[in-house]
PQR file with spaces between the fields and no chain letter, atoms N, CA, C, O and H, PARSE charges and radii, in Angstrom:
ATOM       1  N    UNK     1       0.847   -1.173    0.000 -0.4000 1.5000
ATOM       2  CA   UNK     1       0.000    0.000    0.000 -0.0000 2.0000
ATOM       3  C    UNK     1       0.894    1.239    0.000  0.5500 1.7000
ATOM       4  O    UNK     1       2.046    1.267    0.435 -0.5500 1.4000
ATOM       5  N    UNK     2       0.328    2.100   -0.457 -0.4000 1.5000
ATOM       6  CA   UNK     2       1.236    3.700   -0.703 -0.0000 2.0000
ATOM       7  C    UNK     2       0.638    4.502   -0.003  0.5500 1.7000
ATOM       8  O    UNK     2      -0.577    4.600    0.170 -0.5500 1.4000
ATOM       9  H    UNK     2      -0.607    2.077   -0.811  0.4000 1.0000
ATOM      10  N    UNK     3       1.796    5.342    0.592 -0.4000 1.5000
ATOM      11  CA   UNK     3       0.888    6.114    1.729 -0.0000 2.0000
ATOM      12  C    UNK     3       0.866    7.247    0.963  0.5500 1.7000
ATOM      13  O    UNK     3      -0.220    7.826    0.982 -0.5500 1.4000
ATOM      14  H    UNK     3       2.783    5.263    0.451  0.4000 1.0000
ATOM      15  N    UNK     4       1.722    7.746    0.294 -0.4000 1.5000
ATOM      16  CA   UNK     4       2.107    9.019   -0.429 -0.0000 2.0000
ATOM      17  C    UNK     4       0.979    9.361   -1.086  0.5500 1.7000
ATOM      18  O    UNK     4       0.893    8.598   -2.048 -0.5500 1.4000
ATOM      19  H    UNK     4       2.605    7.275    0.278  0.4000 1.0000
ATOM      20  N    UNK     5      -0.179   10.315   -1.061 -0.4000 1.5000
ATOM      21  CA   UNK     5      -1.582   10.785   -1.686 -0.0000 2.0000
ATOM      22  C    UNK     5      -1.038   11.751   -2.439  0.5500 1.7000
ATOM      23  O    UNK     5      -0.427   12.657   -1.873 -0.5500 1.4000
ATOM      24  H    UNK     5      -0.109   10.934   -0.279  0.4000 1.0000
ATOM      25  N    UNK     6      -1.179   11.728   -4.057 -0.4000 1.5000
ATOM      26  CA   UNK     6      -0.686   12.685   -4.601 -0.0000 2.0000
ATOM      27  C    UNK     6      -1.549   14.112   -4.538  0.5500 1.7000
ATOM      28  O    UNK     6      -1.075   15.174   -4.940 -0.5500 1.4000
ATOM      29  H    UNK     6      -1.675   10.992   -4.517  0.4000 1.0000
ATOM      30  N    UNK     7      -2.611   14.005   -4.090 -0.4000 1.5000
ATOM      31  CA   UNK     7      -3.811   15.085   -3.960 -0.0000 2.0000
ATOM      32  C    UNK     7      -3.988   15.757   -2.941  0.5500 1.7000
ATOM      33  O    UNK     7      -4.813   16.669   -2.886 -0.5500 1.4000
ATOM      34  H    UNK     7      -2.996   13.142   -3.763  0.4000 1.0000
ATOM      35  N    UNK     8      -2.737   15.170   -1.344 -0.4000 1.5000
ATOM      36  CA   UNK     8      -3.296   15.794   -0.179 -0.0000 2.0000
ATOM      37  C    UNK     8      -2.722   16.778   -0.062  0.5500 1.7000
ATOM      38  O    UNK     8      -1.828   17.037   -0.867 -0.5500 1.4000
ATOM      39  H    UNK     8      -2.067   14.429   -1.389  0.4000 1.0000
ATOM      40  N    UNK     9      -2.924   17.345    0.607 -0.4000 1.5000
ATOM      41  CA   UNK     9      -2.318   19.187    0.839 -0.0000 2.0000
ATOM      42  C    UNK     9      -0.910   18.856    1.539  0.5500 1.7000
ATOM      43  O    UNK     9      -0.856   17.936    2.356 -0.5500 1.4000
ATOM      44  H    UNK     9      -3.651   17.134    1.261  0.4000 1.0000
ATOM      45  N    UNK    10       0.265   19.633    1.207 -0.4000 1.5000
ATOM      46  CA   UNK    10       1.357   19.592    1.838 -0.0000 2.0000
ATOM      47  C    UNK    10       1.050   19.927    3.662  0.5500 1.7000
ATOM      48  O    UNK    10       0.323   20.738    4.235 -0.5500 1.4000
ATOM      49  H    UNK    10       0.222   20.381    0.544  0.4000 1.0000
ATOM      50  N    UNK    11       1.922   18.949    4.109 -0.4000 1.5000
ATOM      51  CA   UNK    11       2.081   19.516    5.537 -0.0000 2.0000
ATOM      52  C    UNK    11       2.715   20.559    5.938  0.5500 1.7000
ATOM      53  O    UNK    11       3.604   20.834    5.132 -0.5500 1.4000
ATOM      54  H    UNK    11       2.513   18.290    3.643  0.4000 1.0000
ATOM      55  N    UNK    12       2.674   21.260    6.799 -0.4000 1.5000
ATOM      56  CA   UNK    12       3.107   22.202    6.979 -0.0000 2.0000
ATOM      57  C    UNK    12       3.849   22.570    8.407  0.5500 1.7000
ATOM      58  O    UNK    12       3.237   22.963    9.400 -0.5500 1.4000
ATOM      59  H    UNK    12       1.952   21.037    7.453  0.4000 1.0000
ATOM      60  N    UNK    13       5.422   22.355    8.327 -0.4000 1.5000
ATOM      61  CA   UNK    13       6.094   22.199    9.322 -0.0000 2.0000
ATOM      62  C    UNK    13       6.062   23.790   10.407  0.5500 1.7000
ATOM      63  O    UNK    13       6.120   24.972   10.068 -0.5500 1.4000
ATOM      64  H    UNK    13       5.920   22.036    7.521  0.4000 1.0000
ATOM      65  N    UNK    14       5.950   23.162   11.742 -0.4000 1.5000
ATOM      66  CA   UNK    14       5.833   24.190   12.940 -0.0000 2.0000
ATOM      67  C    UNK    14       7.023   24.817   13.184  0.5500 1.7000
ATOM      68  O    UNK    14       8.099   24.441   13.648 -0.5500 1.4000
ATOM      69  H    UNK    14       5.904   22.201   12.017  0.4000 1.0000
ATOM      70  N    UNK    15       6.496   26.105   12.674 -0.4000 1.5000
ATOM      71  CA   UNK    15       7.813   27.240   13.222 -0.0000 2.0000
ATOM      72  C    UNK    15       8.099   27.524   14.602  0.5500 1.7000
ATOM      73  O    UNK    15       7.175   27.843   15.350 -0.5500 1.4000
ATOM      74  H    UNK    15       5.622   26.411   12.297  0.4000 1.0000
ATOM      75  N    UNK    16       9.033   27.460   14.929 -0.4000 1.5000
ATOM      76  CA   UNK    16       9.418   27.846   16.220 -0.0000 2.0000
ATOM      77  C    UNK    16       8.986   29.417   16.537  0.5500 1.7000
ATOM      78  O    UNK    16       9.263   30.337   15.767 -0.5500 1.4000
ATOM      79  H    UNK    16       9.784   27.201   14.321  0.4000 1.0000
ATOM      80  N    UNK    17       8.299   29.578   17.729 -0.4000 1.5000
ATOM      81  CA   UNK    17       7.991   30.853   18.150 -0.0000 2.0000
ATOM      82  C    UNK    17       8.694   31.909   17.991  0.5500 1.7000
ATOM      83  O    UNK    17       8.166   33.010   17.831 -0.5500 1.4000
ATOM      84  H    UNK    17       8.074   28.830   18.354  0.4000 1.0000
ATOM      85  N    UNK    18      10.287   31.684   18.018 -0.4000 1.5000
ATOM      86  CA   UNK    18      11.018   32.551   18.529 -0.0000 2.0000
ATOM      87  C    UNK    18      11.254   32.893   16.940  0.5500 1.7000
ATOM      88  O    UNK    18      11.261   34.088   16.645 -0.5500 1.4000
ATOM      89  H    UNK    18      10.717   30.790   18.148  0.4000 1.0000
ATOM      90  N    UNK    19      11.423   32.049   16.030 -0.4000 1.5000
ATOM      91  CA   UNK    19      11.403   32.698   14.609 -0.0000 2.0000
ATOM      92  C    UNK    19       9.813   33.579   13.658  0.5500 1.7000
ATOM      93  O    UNK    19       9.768   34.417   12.757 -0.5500 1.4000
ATOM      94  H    UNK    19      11.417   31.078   16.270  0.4000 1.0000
ATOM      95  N    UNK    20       8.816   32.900   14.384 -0.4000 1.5000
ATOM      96  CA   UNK    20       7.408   33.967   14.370 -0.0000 2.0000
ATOM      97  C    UNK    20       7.907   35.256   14.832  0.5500 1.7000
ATOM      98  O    UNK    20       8.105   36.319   14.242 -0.5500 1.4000
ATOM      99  H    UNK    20       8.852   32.220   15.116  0.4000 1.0000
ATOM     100  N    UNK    21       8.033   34.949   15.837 -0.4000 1.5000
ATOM     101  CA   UNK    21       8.232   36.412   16.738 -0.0000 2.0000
ATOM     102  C    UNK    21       9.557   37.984   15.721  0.5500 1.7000
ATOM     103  O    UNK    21       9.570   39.212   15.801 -0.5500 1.4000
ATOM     104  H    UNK    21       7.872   34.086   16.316  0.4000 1.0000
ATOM     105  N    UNK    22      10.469   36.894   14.861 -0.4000 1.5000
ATOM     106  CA   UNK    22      11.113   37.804   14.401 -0.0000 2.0000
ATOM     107  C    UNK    22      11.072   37.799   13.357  0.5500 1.7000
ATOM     108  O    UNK    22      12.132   38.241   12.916 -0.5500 1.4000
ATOM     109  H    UNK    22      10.458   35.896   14.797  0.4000 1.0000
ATOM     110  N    UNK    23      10.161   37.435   12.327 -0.4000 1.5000
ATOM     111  CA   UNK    23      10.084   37.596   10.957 -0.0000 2.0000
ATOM     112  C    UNK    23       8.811   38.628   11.268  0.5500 1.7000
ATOM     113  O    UNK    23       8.613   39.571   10.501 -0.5500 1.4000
ATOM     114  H    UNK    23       9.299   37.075   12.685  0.4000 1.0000
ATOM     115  N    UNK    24       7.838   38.376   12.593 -0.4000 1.5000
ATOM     116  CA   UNK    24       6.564   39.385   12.759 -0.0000 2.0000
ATOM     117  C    UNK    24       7.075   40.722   12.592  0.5500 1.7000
ATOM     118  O    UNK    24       8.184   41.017   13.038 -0.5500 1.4000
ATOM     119  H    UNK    24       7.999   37.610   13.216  0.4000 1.0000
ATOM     120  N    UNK    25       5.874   42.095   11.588 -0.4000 1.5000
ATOM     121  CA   UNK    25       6.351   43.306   11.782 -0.0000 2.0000
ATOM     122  C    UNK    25       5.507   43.761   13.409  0.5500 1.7000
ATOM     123  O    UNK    25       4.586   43.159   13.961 -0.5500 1.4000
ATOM     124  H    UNK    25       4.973   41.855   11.226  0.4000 1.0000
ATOM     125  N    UNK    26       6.046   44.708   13.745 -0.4000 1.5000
ATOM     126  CA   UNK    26       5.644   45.575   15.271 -0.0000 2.0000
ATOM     127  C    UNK    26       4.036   45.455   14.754  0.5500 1.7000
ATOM     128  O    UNK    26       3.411   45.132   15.764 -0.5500 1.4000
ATOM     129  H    UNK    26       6.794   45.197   13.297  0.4000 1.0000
ATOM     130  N    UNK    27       3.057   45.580   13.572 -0.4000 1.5000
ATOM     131  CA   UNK    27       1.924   45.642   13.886 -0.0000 2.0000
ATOM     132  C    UNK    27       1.481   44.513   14.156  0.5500 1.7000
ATOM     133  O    UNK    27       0.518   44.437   14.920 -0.5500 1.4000
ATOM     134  H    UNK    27       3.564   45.842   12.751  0.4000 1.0000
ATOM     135  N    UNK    28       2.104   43.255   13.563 -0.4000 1.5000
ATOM     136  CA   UNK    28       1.413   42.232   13.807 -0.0000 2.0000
ATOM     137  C    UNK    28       2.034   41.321   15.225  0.5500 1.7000
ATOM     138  O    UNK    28       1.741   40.146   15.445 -0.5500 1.4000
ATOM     139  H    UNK    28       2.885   43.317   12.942  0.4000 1.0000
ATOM     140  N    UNK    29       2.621   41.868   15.786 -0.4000 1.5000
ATOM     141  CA   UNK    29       3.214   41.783   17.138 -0.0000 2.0000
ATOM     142  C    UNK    29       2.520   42.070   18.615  0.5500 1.7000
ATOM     143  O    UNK    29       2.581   41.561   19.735 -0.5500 1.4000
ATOM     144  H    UNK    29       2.858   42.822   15.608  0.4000 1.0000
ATOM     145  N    UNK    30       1.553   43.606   17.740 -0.4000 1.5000
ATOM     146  CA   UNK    30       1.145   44.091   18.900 -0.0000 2.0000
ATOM     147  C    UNK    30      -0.383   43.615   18.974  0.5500 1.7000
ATOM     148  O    UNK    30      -1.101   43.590   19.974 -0.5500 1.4000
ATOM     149  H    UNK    30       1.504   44.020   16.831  0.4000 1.0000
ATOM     150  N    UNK    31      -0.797   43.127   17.252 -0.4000 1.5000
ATOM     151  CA   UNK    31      -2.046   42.306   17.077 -0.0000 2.0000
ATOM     152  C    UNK    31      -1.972   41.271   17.981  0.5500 1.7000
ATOM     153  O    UNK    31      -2.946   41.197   18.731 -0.5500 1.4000
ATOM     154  H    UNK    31      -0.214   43.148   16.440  0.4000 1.0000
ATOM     155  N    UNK    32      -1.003   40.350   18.152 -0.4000 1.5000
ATOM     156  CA   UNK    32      -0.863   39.326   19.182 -0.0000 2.0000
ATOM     157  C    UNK    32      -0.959   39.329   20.557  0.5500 1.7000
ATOM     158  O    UNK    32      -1.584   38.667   21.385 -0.5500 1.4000
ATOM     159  H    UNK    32      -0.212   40.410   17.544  0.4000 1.0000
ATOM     160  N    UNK    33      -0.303   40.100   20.580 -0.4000 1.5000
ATOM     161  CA   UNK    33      -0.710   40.824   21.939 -0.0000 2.0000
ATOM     162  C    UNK    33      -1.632   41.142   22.534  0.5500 1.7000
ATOM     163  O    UNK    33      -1.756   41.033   23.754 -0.5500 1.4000
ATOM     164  H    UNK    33       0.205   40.638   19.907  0.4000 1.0000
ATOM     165  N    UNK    34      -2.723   41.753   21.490 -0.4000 1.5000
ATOM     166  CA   UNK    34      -4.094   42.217   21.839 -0.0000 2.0000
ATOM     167  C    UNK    34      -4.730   40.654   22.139  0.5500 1.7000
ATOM     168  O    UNK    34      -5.268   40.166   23.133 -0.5500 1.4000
ATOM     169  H    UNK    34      -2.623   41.842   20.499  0.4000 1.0000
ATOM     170  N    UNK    35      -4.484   40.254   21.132 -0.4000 1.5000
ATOM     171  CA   UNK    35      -5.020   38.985   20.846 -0.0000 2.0000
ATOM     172  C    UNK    35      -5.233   37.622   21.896  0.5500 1.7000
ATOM     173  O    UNK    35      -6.119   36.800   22.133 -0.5500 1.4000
ATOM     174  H    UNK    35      -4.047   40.650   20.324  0.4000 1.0000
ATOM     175  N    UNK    36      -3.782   37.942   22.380 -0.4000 1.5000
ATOM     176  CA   UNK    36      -3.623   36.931   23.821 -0.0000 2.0000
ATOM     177  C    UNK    36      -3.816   37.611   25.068  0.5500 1.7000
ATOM     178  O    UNK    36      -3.441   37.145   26.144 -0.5500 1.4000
ATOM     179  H    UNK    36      -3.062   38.610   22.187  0.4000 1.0000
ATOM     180  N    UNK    37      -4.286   38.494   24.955 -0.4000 1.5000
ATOM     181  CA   UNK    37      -4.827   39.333   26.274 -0.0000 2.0000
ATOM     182  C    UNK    37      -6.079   38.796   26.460  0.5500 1.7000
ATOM     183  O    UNK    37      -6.399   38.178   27.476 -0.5500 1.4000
ATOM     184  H    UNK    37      -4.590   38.872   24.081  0.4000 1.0000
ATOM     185  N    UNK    38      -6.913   39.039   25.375 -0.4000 1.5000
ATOM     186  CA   UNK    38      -8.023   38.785   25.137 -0.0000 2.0000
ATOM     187  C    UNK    38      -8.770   37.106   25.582  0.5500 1.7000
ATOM     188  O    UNK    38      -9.815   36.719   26.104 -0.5500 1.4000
ATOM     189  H    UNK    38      -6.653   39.540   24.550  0.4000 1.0000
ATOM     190  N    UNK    39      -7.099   36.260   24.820 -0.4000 1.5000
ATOM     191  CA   UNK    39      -8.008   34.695   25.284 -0.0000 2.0000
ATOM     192  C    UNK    39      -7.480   34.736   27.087  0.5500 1.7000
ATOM     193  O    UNK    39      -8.105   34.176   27.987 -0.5500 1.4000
ATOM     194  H    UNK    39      -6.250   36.574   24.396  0.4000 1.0000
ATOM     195  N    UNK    40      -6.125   35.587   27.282 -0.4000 1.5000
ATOM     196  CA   UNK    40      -6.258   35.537   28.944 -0.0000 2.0000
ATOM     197  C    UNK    40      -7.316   36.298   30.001  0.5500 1.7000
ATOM     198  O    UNK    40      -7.293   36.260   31.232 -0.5500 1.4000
ATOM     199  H    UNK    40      -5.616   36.042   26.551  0.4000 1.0000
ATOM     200  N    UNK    41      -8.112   36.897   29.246 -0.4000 1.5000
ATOM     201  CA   UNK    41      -9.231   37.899   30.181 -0.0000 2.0000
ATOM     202  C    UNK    41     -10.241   36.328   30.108  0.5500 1.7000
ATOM     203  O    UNK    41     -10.653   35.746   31.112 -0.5500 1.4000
ATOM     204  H    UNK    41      -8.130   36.927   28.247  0.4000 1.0000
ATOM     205  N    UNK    42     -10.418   35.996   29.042 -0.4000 1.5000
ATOM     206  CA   UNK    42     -11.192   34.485   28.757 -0.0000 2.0000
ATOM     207  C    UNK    42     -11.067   33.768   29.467  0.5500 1.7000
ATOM     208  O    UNK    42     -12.068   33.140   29.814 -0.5500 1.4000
ATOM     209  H    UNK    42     -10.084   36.468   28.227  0.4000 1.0000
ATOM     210  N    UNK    43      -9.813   33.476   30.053 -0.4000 1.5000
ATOM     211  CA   UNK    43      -9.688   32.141   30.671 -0.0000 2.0000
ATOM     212  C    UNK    43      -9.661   32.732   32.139  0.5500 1.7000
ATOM     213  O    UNK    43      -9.936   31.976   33.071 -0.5500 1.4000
ATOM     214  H    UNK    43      -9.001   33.986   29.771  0.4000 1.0000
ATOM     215  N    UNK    44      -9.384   33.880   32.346 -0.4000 1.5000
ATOM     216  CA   UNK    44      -9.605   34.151   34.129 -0.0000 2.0000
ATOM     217  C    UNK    44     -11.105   34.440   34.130  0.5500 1.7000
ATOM     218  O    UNK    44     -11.471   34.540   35.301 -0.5500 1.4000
ATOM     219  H    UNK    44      -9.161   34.494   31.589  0.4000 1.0000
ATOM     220  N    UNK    45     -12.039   34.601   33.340 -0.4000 1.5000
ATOM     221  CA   UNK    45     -12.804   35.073   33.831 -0.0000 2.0000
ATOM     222  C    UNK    45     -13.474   32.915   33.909  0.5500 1.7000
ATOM     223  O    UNK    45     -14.268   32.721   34.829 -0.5500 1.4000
ATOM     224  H    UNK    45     -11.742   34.520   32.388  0.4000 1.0000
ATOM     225  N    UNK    46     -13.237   32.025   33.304 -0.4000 1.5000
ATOM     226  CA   UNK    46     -13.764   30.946   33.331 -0.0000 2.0000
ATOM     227  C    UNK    46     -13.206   30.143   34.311  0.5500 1.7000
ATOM     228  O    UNK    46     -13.578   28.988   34.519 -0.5500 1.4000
ATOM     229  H    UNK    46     -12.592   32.182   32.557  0.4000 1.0000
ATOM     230  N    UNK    47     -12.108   30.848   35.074 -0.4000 1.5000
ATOM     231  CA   UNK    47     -11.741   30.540   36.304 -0.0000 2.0000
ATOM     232  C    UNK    47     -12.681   30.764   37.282  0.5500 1.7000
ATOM     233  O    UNK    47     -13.237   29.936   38.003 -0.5500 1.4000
ATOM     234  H    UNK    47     -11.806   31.786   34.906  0.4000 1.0000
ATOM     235  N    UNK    48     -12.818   32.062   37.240 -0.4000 1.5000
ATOM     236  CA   UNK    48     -13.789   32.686   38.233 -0.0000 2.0000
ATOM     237  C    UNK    48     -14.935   31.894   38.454  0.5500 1.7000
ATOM     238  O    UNK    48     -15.306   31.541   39.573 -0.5500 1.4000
ATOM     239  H    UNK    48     -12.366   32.735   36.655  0.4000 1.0000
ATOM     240  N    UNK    49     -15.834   31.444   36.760 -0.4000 1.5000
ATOM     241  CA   UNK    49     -17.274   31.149   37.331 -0.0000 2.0000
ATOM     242  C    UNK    49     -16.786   29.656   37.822  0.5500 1.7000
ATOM     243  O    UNK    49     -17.553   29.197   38.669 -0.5500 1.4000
ATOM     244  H    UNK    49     -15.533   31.730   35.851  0.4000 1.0000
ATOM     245  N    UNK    50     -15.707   28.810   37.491 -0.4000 1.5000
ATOM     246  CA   UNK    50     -15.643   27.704   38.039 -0.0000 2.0000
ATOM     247  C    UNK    50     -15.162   27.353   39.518  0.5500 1.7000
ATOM     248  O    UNK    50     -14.862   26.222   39.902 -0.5500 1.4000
ATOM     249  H    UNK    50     -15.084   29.183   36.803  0.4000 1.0000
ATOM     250  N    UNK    51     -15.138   28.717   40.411 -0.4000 1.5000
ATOM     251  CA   UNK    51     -14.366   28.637   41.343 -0.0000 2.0000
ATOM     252  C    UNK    51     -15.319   28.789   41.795  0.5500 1.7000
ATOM     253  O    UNK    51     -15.499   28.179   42.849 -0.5500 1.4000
ATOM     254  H    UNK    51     -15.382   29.636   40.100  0.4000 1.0000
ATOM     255  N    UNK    52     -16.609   29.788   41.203 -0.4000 1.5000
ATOM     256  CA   UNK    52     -17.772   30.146   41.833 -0.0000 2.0000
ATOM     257  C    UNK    52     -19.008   28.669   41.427  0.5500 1.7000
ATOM     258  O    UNK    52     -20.178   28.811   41.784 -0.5500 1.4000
ATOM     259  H    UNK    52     -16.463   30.283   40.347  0.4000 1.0000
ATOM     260  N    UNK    53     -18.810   28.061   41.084 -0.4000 1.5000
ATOM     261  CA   UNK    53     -19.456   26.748   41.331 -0.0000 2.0000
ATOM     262  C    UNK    53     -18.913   25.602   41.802  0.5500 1.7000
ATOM     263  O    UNK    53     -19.588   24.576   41.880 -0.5500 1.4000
ATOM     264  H    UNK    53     -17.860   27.946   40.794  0.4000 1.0000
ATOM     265  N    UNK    54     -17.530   25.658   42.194 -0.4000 1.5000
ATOM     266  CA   UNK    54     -16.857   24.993   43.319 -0.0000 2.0000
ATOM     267  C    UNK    54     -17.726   25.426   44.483  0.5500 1.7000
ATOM     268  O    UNK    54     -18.553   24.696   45.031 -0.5500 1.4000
ATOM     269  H    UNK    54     -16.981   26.491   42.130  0.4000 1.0000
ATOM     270  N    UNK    55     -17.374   27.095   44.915 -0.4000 1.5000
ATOM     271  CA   UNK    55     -17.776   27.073   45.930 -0.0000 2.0000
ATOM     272  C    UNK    55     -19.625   26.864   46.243  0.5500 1.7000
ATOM     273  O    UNK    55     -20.325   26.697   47.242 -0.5500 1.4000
ATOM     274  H    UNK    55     -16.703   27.687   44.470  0.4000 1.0000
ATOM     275  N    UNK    56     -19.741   26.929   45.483 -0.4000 1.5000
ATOM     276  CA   UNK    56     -21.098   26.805   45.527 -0.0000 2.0000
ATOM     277  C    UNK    56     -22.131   25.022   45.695  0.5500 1.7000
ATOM     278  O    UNK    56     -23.053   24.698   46.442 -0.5500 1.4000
ATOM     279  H    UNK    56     -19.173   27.065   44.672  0.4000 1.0000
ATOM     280  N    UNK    57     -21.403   24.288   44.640 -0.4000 1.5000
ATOM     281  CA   UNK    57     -21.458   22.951   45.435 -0.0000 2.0000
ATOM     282  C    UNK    57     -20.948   22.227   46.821  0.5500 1.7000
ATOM     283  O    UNK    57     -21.319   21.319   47.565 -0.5500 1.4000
ATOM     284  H    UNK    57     -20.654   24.551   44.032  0.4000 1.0000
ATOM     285  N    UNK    58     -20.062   23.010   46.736 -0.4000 1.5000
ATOM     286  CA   UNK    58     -19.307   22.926   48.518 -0.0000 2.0000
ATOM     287  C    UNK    58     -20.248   23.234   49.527  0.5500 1.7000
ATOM     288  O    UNK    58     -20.164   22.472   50.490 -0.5500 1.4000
ATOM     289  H    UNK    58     -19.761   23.747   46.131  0.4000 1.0000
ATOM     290  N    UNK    59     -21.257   24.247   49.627 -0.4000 1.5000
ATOM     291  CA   UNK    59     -21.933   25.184   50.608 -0.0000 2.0000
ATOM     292  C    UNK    59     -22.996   24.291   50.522  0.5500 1.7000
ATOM     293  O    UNK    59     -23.629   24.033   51.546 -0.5500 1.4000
ATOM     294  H    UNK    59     -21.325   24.866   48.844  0.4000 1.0000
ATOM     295  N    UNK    60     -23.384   23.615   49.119 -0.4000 1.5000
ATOM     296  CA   UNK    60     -24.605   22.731   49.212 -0.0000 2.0000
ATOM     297  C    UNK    60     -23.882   21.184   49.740  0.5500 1.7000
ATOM     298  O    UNK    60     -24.375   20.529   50.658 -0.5500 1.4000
ATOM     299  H    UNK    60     -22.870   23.825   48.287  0.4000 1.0000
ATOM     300  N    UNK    61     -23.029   20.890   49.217 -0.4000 1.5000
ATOM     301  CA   UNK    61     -22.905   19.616   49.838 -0.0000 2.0000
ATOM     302  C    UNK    61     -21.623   19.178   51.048  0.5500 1.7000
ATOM     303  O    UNK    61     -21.194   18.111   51.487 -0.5500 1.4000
ATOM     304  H    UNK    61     -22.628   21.422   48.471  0.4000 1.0000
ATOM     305  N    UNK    62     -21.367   20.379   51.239 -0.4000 1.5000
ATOM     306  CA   UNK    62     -20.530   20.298   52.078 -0.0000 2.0000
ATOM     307  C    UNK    62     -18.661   19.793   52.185  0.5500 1.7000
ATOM     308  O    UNK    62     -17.838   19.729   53.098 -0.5500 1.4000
ATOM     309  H    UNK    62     -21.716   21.246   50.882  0.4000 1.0000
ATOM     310  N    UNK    63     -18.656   19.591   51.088 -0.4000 1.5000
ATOM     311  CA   UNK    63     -17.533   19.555   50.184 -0.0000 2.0000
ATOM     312  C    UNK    63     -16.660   20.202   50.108  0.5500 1.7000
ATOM     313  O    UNK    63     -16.984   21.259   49.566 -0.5500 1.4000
ATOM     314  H    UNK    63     -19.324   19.643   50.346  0.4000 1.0000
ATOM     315  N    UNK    64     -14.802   20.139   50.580 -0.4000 1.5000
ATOM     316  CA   UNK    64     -13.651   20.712   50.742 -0.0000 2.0000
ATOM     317  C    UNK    64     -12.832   20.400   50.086  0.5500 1.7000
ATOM     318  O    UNK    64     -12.942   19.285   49.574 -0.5500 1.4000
ATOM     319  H    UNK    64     -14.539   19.280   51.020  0.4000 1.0000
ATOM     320  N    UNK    65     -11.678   21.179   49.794 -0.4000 1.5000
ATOM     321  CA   UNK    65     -10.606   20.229   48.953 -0.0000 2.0000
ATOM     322  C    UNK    65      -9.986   18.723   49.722  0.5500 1.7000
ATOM     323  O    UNK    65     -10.148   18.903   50.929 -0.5500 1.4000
ATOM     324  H    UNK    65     -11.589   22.085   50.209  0.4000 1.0000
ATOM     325  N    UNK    66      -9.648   17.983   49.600 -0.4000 1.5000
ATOM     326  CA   UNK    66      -8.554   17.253   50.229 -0.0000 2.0000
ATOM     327  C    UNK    66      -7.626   16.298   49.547  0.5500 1.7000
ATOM     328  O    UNK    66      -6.735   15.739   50.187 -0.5500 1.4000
ATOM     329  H    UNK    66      -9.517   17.837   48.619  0.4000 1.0000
């Protein structure tokens, strides 16, 4: 059997960050920036409601870490 598909899309090897980071111009640098602010406001705020339904099953069932 042949694995080689002459029709599939080339793969496309993972650049190392640190070479993103320096071929990026300053606008699309600071786009990133915005950008990962944004999924980190995301993820603290999905901290929050999960901390707030920790505590909240805790108060109902009485439930602590251990």
């Amino acid at each position: 059997m042949i694995d080689d598909d002459p029709f599939a899309p080339p793969v496309k090897k993972a650049v190392p960050l640190e070479q993103q980071l320096e071929n990026a111009s300053i606008d699309e640098l600071e786009f990133r920036i915005e950008r990962l602010k944004t999924e980190i406001a995301a993820c603290e705020e999905a901290i929050k409601a999960k901390r707030a339904q920790r505590a909240a099953a805790d108060s109902v069932f009485g439930g602590g870490r251990s």
